[in-house]
C-alpha positions as CSV (number, residue, x, y, z in Angstrom):
1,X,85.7,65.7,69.9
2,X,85.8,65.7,73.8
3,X,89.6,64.8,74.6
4,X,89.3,61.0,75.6
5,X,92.0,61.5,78.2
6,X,90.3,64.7,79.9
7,X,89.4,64.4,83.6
8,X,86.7,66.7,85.3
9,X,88.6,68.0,88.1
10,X,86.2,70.6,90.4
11,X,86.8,73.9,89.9
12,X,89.0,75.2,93.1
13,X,92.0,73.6,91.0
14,X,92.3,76.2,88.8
15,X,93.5,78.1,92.3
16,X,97.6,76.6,90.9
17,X,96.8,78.2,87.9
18,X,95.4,81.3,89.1
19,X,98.3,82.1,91.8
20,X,101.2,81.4,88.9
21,X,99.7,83.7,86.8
22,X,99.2,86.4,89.2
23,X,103.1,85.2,90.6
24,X,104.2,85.6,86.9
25,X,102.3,89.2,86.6
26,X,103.0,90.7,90.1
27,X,106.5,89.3,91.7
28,X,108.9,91.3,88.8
29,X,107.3,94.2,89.3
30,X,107.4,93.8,93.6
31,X,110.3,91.6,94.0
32,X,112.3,91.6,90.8
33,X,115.0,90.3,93.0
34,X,113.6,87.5,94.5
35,X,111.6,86.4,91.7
36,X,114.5,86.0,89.7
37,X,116.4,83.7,91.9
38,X,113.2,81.6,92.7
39,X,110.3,81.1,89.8
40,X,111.8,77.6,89.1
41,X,110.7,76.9,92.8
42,X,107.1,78.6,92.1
43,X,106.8,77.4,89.0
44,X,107.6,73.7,89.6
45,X,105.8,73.9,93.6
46,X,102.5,75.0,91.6
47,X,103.1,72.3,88.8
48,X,103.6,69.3,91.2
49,X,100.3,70.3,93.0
50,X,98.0,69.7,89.7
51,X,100.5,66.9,88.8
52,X,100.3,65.1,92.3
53,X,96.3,65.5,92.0
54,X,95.7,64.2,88.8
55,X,98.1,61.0,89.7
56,X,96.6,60.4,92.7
57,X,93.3,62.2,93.1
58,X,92.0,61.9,90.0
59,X,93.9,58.8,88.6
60,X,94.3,60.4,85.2
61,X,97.3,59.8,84.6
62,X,97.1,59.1,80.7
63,X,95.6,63.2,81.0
64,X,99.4,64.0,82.5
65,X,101.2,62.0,79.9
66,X,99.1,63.9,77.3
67,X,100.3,67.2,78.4
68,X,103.9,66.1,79.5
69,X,103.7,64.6,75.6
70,X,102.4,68.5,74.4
71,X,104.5,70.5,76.7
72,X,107.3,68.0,74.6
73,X,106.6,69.7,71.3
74,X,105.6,72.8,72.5
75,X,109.9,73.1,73.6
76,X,111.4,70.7,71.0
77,X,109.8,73.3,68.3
78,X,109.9,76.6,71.0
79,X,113.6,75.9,71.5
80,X,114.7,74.3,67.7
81,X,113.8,78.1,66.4
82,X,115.5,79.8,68.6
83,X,118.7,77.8,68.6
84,X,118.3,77.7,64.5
85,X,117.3,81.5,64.8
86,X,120.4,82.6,66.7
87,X,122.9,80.9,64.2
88,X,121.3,83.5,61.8
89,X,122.8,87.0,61.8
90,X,121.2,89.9,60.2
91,X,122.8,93.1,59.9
92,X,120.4,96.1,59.3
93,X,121.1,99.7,59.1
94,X,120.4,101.3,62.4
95,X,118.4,104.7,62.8
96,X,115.1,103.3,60.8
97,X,112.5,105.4,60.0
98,X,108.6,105.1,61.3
99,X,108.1,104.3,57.7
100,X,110.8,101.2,57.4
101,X,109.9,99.9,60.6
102,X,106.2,99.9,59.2
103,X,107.2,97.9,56.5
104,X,109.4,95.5,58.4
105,X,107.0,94.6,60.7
106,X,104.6,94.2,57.8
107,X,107.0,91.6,55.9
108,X,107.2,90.1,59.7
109,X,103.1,89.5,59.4
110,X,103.6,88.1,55.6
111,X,106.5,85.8,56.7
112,X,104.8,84.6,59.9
113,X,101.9,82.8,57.9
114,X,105.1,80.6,56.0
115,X,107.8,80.2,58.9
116,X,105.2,80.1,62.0
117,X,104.8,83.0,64.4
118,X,107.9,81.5,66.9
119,X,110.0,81.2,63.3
120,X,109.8,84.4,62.4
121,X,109.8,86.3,65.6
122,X,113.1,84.2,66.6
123,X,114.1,85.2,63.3
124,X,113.7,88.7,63.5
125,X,113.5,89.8,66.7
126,X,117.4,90.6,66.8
127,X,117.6,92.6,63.7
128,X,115.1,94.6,64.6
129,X,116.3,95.3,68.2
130,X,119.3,96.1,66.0
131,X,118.0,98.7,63.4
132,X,116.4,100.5,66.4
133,X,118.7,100.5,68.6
134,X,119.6,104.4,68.9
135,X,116.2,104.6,70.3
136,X,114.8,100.8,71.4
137,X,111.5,101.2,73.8
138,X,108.7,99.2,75.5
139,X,106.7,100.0,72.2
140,X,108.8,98.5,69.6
141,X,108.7,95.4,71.8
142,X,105.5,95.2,72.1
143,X,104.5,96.2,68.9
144,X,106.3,93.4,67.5
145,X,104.9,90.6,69.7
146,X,101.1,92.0,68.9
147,X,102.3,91.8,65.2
148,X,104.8,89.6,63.7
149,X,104.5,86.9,66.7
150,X,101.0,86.8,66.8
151,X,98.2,88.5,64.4
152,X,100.3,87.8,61.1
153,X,100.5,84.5,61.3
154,X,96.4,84.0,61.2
155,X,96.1,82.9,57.2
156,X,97.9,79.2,57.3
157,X,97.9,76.3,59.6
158,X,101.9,77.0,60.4
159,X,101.4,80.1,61.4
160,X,99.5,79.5,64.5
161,X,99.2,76.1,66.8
162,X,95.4,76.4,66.6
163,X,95.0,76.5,63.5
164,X,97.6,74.0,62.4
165,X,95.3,71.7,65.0
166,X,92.1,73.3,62.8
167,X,94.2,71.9,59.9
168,X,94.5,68.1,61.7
169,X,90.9,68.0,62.6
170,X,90.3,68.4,58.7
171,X,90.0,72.2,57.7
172,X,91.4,72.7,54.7
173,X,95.2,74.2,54.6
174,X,93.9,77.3,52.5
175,X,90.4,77.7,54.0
176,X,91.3,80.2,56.9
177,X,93.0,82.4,54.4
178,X,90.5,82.4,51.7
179,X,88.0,83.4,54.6
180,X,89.5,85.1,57.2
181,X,91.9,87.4,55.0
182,X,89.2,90.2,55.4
183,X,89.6,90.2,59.3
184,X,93.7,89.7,59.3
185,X,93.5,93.1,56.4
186,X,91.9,95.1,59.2
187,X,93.6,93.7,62.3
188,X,97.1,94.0,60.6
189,X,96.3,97.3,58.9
190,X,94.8,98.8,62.6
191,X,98.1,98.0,64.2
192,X,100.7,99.1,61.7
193,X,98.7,102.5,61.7
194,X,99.3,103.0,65.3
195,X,102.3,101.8,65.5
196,X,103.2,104.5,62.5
197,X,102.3,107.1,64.1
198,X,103.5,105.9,68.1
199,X,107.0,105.7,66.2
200,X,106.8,108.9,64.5
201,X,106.5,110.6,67.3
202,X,109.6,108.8,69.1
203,X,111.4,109.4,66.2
204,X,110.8,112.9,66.3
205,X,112.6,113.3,69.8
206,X,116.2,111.9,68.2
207,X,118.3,114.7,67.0
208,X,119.0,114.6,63.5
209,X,122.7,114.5,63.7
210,X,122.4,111.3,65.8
211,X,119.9,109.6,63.2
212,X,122.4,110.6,60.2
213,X,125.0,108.7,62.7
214,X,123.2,105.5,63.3
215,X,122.5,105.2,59.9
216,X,126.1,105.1,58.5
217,X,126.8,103.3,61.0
218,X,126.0,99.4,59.7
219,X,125.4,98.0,56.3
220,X,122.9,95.3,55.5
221,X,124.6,91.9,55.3
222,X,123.5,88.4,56.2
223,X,125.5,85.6,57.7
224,X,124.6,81.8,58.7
225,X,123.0,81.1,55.5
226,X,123.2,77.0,55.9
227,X,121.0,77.6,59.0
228,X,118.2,78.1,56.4
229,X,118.2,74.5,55.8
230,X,117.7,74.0,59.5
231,X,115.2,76.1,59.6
232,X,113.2,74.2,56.6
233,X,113.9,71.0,58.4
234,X,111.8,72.0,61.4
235,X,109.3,73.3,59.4
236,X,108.9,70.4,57.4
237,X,109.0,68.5,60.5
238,X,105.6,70.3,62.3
239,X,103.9,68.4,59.5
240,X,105.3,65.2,60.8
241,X,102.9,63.0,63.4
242,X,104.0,59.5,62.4
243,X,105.8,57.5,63.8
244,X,105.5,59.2,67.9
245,X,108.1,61.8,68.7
246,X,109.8,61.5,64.9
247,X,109.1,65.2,64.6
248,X,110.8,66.5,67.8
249,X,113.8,64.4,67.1
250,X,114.8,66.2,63.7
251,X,113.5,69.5,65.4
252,X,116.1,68.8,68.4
253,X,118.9,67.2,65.5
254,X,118.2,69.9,63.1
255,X,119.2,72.2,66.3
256,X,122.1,70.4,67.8
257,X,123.5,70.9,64.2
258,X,122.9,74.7,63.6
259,X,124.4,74.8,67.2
260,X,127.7,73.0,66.3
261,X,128.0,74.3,62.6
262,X,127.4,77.7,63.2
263,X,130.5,80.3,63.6
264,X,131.0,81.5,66.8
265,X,131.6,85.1,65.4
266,X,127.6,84.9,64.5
267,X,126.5,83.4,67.7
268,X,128.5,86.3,69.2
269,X,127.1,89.2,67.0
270,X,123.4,88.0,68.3
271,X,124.8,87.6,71.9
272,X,123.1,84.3,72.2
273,X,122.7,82.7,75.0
274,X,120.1,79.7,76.7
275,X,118.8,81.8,79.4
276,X,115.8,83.1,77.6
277,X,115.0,79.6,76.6
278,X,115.7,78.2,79.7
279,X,113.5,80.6,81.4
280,X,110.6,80.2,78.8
281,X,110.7,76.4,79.4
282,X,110.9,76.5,83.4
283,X,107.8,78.8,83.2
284,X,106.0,76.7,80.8
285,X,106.4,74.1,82.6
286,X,104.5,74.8,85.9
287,X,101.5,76.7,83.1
288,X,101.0,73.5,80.9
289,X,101.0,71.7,84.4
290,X,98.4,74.0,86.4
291,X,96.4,74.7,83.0
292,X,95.2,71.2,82.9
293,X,92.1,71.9,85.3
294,X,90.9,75.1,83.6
295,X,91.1,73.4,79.9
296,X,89.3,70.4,81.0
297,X,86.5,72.3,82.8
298,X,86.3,74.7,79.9
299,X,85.8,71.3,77.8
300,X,83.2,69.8,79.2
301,X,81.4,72.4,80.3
302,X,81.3,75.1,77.2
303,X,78.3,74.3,76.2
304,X,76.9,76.2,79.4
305,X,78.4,79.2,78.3
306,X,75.1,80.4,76.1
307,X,74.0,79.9,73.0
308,X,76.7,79.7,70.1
309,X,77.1,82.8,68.3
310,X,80.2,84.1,66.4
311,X,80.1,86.8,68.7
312,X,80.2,84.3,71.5
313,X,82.9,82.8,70.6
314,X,85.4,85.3,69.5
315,X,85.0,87.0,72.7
316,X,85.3,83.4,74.9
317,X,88.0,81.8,72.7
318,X,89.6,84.8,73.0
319,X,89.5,85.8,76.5
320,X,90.6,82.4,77.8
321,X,93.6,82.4,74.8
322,X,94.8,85.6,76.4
323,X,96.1,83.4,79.5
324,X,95.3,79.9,78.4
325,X,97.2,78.3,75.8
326,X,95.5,78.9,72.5
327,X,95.8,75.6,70.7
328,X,93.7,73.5,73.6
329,X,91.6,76.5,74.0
330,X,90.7,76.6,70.5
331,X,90.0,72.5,70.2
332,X,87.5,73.2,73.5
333,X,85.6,76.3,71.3
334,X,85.4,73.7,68.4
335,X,83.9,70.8,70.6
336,X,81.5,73.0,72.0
337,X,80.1,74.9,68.8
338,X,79.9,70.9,67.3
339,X,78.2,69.9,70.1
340,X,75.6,72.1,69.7
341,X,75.1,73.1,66.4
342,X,76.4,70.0,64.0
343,X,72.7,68.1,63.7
344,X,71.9,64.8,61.5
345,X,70.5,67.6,59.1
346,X,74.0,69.5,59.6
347,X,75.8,66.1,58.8
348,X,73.5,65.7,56.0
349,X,74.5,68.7,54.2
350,X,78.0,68.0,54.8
351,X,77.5,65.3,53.0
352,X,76.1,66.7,50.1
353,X,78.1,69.7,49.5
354,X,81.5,68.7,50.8
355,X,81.0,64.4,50.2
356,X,85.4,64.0,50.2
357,X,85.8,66.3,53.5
358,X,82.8,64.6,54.9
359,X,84.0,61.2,54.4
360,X,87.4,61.6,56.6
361,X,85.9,64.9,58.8
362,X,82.0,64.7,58.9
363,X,81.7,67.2,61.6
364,X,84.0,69.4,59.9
365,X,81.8,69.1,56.6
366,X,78.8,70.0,58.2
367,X,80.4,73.3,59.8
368,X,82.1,74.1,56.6
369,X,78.6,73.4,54.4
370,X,76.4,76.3,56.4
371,X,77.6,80.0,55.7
372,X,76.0,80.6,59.4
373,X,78.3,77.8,61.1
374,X,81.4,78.9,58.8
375,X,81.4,82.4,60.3
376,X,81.4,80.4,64.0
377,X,84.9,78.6,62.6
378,X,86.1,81.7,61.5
379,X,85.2,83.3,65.2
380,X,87.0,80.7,66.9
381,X,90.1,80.7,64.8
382,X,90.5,84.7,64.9
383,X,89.6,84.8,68.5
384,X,92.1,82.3,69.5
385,X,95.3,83.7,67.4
386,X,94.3,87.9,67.7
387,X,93.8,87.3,71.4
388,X,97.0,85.5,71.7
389,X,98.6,89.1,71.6
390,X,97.0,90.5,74.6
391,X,99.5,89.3,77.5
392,X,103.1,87.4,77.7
393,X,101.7,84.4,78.0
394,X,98.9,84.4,75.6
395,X,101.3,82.4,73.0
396,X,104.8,80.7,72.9
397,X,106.9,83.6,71.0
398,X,105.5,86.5,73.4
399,X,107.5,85.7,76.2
400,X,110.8,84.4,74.1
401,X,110.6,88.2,72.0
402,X,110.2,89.7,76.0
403,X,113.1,87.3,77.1
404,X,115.6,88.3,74.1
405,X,114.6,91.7,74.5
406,X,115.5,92.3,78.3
407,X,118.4,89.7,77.3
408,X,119.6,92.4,74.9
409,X,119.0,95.3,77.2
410,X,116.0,96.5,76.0
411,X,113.0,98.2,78.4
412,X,110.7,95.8,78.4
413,X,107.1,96.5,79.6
414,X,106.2,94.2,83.2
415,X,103.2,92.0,83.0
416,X,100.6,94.3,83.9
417,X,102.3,97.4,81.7
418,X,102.3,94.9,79.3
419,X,98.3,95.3,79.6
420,X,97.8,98.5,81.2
421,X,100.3,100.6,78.6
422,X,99.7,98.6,75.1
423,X,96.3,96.3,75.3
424,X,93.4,97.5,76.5
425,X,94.8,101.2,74.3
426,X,95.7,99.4,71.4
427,X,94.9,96.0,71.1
428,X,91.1,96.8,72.5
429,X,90.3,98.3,70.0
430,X,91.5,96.5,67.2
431,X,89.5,93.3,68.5
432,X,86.5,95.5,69.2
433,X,86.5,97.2,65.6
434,X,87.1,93.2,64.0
435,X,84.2,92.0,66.4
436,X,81.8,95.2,65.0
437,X,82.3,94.5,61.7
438,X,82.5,91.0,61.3
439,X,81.0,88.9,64.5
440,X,78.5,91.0,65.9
């Protein structure tokens, strides 16, 4: 499963990839300013040293068409949402409760397993900015990007890019929830418990006269109703890999006609703009470009990380999927644990438990056929979709929720607050608590 087109640059490559992230984490909170006048230049000066060394150093350049090719999607489907998204107005009471919040970000987790984690944050980011915005604070952000953008959509192949690759490679669409259900439960249920009581006692600092006043103040209504059938289109569309670059076009025409159809007086009410978009793809551009050494390093040399255990690798899927992308990070996880553990004997049983999987996904088979090799599949997949939540770039909605947020106003937490104020006190332990009870 070892990507054909992957090079083996040596390691003091990663150094592009190591100074964007610490530019991306460091200059807002030292130089707000100047960082927001020039990340294009850092981000593109970093991207064009890993570029220029594969082209020239390496001679890969079928390894920089492959990322150019996934950076692609990763926009066409990053962007489509939130152009479809912003056609959709929802109006929501404002003043919620601790308790309504609760159960809005709960649907949020429910819906991001059928609409993809960048659906439904782009789809209900702006409501909920909305229903609390007598009292909007770095937690509510937050709390929604650990949530509803990233540990609810770990049950179905759309709901996270790694497992929807999971789902390519041959895992069946309903395997991850019929297996990992008992790790999203305690995950999901962990977080909404804090978050219940971090809200409660926010809300008890609002003056009941003002609550009584936000709540009158809106009524629930909903407006841009055809953008729903935009929204199924680039769904339908993430299914799509035949014929090349068929499912980016009707993700980019199913968005040029949400943009044109939609009423101004809804694009107003959500304030939308490009600029977060823009500024999420500039970004992403110079990470997919400097990330190429780290993944490929991490590919072919996994299998010197120890012996596989689940416990393994949760903890090394997930680490690296905290500032890697997931999707690649997850594929490397999954080479590496078949690799080493998928035997003739392994293939064998594959064979003879699971004879249809094995005849199109041997490898797969075999994994799927020993309880002790399912629970390393189930480790990689958790690992790479809970850790997703633990910094802004750890998956593709984290820094578009971050980017409509501060678009809208909102106190937004700085890259180390970010992990400082809200992971290691309340992420940590949720992914310590699933790796006790199920991986250890």
């Amino acid at each position: 499963m070892l990507s054909a087109a992957a090079a083996t640059p040596p390691v003091w490559m990663i150094l592009p990839f190591a100074l964007l992230l610490g530019t991306i984490a460091l200059a807002p909170l030292v130089a707000s300013a100047w960082w927001s006048r020039h990340y294009p230049k850092v981000a593109f000066g970093l991207g064009a040293i890993t570029v220029g060394y594969y082209l020239f150093g390496l001679h890969a350049g079928a390894r920089v068409w492959h990322t150019a090719e996934e950076y692609f999607s990763f926009i066409c489907l990053v962007g489509s949402l939130y152009v479809v998204s912003g056609g959709i107005h929802l109006k929501v009471k404002g003043g919620a409760t601790p308790l309504e919040n609760t159960v809005f970000l709960a649907v949020g987790a429910v819906l991001a397993n059928f609409f993809g984690t960048t659906g439904a944050s782009m789809l209900m980011i702006r409501p909920w900015i909305r229903m609390n915005k007598m009292r909007i604070t770095a937690h509510h952000i937050v709390f929604f990007i650990f949530i509803v953008s990233n540990v609810g959509g770990a049950l179905t192949p759309i709901g996270d890019p790694p497992l929807f690759l999971g789902y390519l490679k041959g895992v069946p669409f309903w395997w991850v929830a019929a297996h990992c259900w008992p790790m999203w439960t305690v995950a999901l249920g962990l977080l909404l418990g804090m978050f219940l009581v971090v809200d409660f006692l926010n809300f008890r600092r609002v003056p009941p006269a003002l609550q009584q006043e936000a709540r009158q103040a809106d009524q629930w209504t909903f407006q841009g109703t055809a953008n729903l059938a935009f929204l199924a289109v680039i769904l339908g569309a993430v299914f799509l890999s035949r014929p090349p670059f068929l499912r980016e076009f009707l993700m980019l025409a199913a968005a040029a006609g949400s943009y044109w159809t939609t009423p101004r007086p809804v694009h107003e009410a959500n304030h939308f703009e490009f600029h977060p978009v823009k500024e999420v793809a500039i970004l992403f551009i110079g990470i997919f470009a400097t990330m190429m050494p780290a993944l490929d390093w991490l590919e072919h040399n996994a299998a010197m990380l120890g012996t596989p255990t689940p416990a393994l690798f949760f903890w090394g899927s997930g680490t690296l999927s905290s500032v890697l992308d997931n999707a690649p990070t997850y594929l490397s996880f999954l080479s590496a644990g078949i690799g080493a553990l998928v035997t003739p004997a392994a293939l064998a049983q594959g064979q003879a438990v699971l004879p249809a999987l094995s005849a199109s996904h041997p490898e797969i088979a075999a994994l799927l056929a020993d309880p002790a090799l399912v629970r390393l599949l189930m480790a990689i997949s958790m690992g790479a979709v809970f850790f997703g939540a633990n910094t802004y770039i750890g998956n593709g909605p984290n820094f578009m929720v971050k980017a409509i947020a501060d678009q809208q106003g909102c106190h937004t937490p700085t890259f180390l607050g970010y992990v400082g104020r809200f992971t290691l006190p309340f992420m940590g332990p949720v992914l310590i608590v699933v790796w006790w009870v199920f991986f250890r």
